[in-house]
C-alpha positions as CSV (number, residue, x, y, z in Angstrom):
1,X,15.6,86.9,39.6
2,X,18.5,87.8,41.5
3,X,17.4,86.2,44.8
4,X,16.1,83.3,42.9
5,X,19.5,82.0,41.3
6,X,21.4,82.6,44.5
7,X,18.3,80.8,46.6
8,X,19.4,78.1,44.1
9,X,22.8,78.4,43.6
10,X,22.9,78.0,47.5
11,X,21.3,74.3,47.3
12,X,23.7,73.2,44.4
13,X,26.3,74.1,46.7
14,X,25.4,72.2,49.5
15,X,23.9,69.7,47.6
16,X,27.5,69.2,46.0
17,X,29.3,69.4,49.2
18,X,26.9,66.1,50.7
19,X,27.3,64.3,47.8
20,X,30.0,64.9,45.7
21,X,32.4,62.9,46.9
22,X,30.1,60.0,46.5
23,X,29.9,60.8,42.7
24,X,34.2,61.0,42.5
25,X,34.0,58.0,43.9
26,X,31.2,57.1,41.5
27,X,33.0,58.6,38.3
28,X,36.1,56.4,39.5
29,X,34.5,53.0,39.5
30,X,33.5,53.8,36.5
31,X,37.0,54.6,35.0
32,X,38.6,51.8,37.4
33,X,35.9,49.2,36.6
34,X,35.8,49.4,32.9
35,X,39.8,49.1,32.7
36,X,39.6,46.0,34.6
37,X,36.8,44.3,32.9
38,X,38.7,45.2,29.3
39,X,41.6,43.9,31.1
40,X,39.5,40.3,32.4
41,X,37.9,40.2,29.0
42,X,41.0,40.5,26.7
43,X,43.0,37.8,29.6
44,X,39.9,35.5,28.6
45,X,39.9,36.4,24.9
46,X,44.1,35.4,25.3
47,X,43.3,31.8,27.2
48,X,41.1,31.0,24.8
49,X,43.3,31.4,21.5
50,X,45.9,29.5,23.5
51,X,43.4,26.5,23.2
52,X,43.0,27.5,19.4
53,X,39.1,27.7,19.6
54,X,37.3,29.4,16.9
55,X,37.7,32.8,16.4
56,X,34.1,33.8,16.2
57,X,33.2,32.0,19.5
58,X,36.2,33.8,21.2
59,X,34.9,37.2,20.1
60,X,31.7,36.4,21.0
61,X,32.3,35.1,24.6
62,X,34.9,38.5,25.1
63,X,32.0,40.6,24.5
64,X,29.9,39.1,26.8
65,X,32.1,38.7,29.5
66,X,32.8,42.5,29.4
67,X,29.3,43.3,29.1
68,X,28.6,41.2,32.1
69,X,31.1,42.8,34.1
70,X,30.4,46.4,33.2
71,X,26.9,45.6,34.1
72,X,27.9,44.9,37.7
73,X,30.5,48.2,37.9
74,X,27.6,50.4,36.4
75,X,25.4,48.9,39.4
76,X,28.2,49.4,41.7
77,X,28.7,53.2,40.8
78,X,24.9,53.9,40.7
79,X,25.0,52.3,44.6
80,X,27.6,54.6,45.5
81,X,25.3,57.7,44.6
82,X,22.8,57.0,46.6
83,X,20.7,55.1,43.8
84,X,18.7,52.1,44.9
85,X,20.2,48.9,43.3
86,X,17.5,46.7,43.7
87,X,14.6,49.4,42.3
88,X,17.4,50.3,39.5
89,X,17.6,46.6,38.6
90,X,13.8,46.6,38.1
91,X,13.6,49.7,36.3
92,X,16.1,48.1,33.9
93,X,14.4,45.2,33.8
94,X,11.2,46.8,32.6
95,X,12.9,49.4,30.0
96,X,14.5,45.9,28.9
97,X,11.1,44.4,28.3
98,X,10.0,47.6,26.1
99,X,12.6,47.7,24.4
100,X,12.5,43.8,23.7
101,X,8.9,43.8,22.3
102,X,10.2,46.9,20.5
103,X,12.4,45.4,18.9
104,X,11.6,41.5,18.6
105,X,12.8,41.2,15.2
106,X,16.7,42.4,16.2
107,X,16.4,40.0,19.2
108,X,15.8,37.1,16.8
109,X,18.8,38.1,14.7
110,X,20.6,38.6,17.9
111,X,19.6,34.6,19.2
112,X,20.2,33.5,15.7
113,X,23.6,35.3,16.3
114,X,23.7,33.4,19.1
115,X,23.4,30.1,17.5
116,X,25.7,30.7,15.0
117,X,28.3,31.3,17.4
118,X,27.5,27.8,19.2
119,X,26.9,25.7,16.3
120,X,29.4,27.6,13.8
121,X,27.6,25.9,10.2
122,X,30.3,28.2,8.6
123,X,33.8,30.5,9.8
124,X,35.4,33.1,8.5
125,X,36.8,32.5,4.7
126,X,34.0,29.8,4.2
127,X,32.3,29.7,0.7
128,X,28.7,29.3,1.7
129,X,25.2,29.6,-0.5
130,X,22.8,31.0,1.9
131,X,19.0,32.8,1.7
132,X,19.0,32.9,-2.2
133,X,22.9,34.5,-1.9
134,X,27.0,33.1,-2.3
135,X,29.8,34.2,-0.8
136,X,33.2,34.5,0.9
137,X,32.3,34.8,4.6
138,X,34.2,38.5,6.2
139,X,32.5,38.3,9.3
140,X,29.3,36.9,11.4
141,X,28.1,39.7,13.6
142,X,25.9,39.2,16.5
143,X,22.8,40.6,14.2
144,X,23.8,39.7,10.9
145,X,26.6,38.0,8.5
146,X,28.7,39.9,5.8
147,X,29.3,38.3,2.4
148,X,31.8,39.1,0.0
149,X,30.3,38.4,-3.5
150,X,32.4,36.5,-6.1
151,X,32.3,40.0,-8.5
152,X,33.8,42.2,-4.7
153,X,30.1,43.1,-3.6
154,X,29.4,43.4,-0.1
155,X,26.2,41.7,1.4
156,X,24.9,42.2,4.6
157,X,22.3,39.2,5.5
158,X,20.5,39.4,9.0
159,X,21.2,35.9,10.9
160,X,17.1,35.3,11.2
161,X,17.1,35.0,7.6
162,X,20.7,32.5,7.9
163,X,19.2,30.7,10.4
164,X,15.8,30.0,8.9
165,X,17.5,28.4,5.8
166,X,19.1,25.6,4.2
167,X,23.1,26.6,4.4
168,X,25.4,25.2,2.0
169,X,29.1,25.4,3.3
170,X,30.3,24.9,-0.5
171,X,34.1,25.0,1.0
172,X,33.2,23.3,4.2
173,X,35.5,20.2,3.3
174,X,38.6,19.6,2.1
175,X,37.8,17.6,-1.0
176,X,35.6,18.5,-3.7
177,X,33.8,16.5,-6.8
178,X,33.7,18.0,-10.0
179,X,30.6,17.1,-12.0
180,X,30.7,17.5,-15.7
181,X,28.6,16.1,-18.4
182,X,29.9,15.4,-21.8
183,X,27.9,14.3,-24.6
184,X,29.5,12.5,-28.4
185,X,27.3,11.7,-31.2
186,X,25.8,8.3,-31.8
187,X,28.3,7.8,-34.5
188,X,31.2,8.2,-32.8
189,X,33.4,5.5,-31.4
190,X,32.5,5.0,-27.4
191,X,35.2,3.1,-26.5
192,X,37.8,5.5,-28.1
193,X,35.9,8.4,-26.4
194,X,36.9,7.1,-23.1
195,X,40.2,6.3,-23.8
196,X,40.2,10.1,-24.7
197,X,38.5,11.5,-21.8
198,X,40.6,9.4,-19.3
199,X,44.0,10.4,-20.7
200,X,43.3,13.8,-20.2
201,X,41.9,13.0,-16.5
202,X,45.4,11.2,-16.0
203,X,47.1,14.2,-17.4
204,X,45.6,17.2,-14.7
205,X,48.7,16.3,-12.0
206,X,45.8,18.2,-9.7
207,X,43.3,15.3,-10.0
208,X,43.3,13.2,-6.9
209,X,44.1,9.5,-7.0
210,X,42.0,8.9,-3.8
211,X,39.1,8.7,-4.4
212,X,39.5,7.7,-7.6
213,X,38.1,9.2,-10.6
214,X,34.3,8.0,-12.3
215,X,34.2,7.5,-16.1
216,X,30.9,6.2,-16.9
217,X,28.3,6.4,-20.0
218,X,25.4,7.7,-18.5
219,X,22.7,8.8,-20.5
220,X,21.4,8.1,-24.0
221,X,19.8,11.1,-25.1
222,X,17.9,12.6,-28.0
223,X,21.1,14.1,-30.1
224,X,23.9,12.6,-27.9
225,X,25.5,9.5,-25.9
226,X,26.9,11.2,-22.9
227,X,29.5,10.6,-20.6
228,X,29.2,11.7,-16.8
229,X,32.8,12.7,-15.6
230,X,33.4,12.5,-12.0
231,X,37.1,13.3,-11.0
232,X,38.0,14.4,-7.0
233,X,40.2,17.7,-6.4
234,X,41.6,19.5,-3.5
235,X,38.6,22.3,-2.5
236,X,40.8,25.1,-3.5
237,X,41.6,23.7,-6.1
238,X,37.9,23.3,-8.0
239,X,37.6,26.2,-10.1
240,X,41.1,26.3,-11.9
241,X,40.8,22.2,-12.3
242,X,36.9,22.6,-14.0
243,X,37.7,25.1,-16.2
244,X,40.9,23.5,-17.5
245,X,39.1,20.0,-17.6
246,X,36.7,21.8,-19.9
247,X,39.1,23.4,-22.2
248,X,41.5,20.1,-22.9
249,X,38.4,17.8,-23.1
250,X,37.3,19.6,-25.7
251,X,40.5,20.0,-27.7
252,X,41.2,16.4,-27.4
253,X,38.0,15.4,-28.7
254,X,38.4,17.6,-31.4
255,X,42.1,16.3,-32.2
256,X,40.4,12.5,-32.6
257,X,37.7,13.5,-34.6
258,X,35.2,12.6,-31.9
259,X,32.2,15.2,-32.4
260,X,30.2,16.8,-29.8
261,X,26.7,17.2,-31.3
262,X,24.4,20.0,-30.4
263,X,20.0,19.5,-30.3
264,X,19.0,18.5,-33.3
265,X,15.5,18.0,-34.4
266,X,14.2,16.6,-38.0
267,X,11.2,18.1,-39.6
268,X,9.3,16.2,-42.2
269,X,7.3,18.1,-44.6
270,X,4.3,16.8,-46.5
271,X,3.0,18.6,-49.6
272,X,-0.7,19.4,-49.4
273,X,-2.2,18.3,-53.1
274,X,-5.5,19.9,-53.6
275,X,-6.2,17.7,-56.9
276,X,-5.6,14.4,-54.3
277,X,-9.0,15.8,-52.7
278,X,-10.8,16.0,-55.5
């Protein structure tokens, strides 16, 4: 056993002292090469936010840059070992392929990633409805998209499934409509109705004059005449408008004695004689 280790430990030695300077010099391309492609990377990731281009395309094209770059020190360092580069590049290119049909349904998040970067439907802070879901976009990854839920959840969507539907960027623009219905009863006076609903339009300071507001009778239906209410707001502002709009239009109504009916349905009864029969 003795014999065996030193007939062994003998090799290593002289195996070390052939080639162990190459891996140093190796282990230092390594160290020297990934410090400069950080350094090239985070330099490109710098010129680019001087031209104020979307964040999500600047990560993206950091990451690859440094990934291309590492790519050519790791090839450099295997070279300098002794490795064949060209038969190394081929092995790599095969594991690649496994690992590709192993895992094709990552790859098509990854190229959906991809597209999202290029085509950016939606950034960071963007409202959007997407596969079935709405949310506050936190970040879009290069295999799948966080949410943040309107009640603080956190939702993690792969971008095959993003890609593959209809996206709604609900706070894509700056302007937003606000559609609301509101229905009076068919005895109540139209003309005084609108008088009412447009004073309290003209009253929201938040309402914008341009485009101007829509005030139109829309629909006479089975228990009520109704209005359709159509008044433009800044996108942030959407939610705080609606839900006051909703509040004062019904307290004005109320304070003219303009009703707002709910379904009603009549029901006729006939009494059943048995002596009529006879």
């Amino acid at each position: 056993m003795a014999e065996l280790l030193e007939q062994y430990g003998d090799t290593l030695v002289l195996w070390a002292a052939k080639n162990g300077t190459n891996f140093v010099v190796a282990l230092l391309i390594l160290i020297i090469g990934n410090w400069i492609a950080r350094r090239l990377a985070n330099l490109l990731r710098k010129a680019m936010e001087l031209k104020a281009l979307d964040l999500l395309l600047i990560n993206f094209l950091r990451g690859v840059a440094y990934y291309v770059l590492m790519a050519t020190v790791l090839i450099a360092a295997a070279s300098q070992v002794g490795i064949d580069t060209t038969s190394f590049i081929a092995i790599l290119g095969t594991v690649g392929l496994a690992v590709g049909l192993a895992m094709k349904d990552n790859l098509g998040n990854f190229s959906s990633g991809v597209m999202l970067v290029l085509f950016r439907p939606f950034t960071f802070g963007d409202f959007v409805q997407v596969a079935g879901i709405s949310g506050s976009v936190v970040s879009i990854n290069l295999f799948n998209t966080v949410l943040k839920s309107p009640d603080n959840q956190r939702i993690i969507i792969p971008n095959s499934l993003i890609m593959g539907q209809v996206i709604t960027n609900v706070t894509g623009n700056d302007t937003r409509r606000i559609d609301l219905t509101l229905g009076i009863g068919y005895a109540d006076d139209t003309a005084k109705a609108r008088e009412v609903i447009t004073a309290v339009l003209d009253a929201e300071p938040k309402i914008l004059k341009d485009p101007a507001y829509t005030v139109a009778l829309a629909e006479l239906a089975d228990s009520s005449v109704n209005f359709v209410i159509r008044p433009w707001v800044n996108t942030s502002d959407y939610w705080d408008v609606r839900f006051r709009l909703t509040e004062a239009l019904k307290l004005a109504l109320d304070a003219n004695g303009i009703s707002i009916p709910f379904p009603q349905r009549d029901v006729h009864i006939y009494q059943h004689s048995a002596a009529k029969e006879a």
